[in-house]
N, C-alpha and C positions, 0 to 999 in steps of 0.2 A: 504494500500500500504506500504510495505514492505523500509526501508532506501535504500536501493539501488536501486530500482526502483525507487523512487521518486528523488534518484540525477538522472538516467537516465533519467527520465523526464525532468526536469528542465534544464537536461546540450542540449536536444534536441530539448527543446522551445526557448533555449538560439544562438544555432544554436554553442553550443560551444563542443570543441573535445579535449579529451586527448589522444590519440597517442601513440601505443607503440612504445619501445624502439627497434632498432633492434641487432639484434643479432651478427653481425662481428663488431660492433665499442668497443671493451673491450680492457682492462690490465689486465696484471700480473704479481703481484709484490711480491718477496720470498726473506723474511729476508737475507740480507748480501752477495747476488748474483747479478751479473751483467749476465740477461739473455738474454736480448733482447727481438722482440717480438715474441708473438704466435698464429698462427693463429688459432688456437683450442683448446677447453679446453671444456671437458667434465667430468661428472662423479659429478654435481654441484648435490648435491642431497642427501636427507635427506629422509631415512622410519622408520617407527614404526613399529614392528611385531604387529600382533592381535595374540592372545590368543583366543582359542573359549572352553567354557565349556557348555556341555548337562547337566542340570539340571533332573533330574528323577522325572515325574509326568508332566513336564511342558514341553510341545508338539510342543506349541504357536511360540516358537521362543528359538536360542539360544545365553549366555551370549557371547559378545567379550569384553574382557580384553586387554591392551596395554601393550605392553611387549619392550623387546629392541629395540633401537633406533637405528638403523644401517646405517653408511657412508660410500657407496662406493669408491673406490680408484679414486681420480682425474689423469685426463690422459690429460697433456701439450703437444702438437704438436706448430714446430715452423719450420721455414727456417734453414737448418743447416749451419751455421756461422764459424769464426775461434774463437767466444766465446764460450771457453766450460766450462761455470760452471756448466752447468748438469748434462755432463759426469764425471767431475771431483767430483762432488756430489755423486754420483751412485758410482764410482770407489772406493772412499771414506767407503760405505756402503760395497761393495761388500769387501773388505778387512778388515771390522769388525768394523772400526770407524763412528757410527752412531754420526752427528748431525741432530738432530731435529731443525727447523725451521718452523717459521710460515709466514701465505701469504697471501695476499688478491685479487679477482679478481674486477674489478673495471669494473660496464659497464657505456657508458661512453654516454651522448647526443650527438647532431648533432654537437657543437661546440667541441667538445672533452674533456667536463669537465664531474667528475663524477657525476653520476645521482643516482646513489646505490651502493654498495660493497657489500661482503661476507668475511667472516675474515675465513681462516681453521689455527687449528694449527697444533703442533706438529707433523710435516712432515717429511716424508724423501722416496728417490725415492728406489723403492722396482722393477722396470722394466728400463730397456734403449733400445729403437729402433734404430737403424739406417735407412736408407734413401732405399727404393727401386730403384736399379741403374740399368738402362734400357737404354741403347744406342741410341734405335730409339723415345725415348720420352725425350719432352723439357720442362718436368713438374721441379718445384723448387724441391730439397732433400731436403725431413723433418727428422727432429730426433724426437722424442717424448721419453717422460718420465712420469710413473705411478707413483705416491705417495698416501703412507696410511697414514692417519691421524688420529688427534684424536676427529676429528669434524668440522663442519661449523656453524657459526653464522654469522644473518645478525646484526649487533650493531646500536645502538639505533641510536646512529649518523645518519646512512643512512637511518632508517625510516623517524627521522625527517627532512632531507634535503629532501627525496621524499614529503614528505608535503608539506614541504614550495614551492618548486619549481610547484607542482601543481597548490596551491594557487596563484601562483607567473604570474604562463602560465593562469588561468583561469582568472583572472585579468588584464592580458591583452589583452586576445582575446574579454573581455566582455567591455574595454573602447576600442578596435576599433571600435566593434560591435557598441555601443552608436557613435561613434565618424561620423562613414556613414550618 
């Protein structure tokens, strides 16, 4: 039996559950910007090209190789507000004054403290939407803003606080359990 099957076990006979995190409880926080918040944020995401090479004589299978690492653009959707540091950001950009900035997204547990993060750096907004304005609809106007960067990492920090905080939940769901 294989390590993770054997925690699955154990955590089963224990009658004990770790629980994912769900997905609208997040932040997002960009160096030196007062943004507010966003209700969306996509684009968190990290690929490696394969490389494939046919070998001549060898039929059997063929080599894949890893090749560049590529970061799609992150795309922020928010409520649009009378704060506009992302238009002013973008505006910024569009008139030739690139700064770069770096950001973190923060998801966040049930009580609203962080459970993980993602750090991206060297950003800057490359797209700006404005709000689809429909008269017979009573939906919020979002703005949203694209930015390319030059990467995401998750930093060790958050692995280790994701640890502990398991240890932290499995320990206490295992002395109630004892405590019944």
């Amino acid at each position: 039996m294989g390590v993770n099957a054997g925690y699955a076990a154990a955590m089963a006979l224990l009658g004990l559950r770790n629980d994912p995190y769900v997905g609208f409880n997040f932040l997002v926080e960009v160096e030196g910007l007062l943004v507010g918040g966003f209700s969306d944020v996509s684009g968190l995401s990290v690929e490696t090209e394969v490389e494939t090479y046919q070998e001549g004589g060898q039929n059997a299978f063929v080599h894949h190789f890893a090749g560049r690492t590529k970061h799609p653009n992150l795309v922020l959707k928010r409520g649009l507000t009378d704060i506009e540091g992302l238009w002013s950001w973008h505006q910024d950009v569009a008139t030739g004054t690139i700064k770069r900035r770096n950001g973190s997204i923060f998801l966040l547990d049930r009580q609203r403290l962080p459970a993980m993060w993602w750090n991206f750096m060297d950003a800057y907004p490359v797209k700006w939407s404005g709000p689809d304005l429909r008269a017979e609809s009573g939906q919020v106007a979002v703005e949203s803003v694209e930015l390319v960067h030059r990467g995401i990492e998750k930093p060790l920090a958050s692995s280790l606080l994701s640890k502990a905080r398991m240890a932290a939940d499995l320990a206490a769901q295992s002395a109630r359990k004892l405590s019944r």
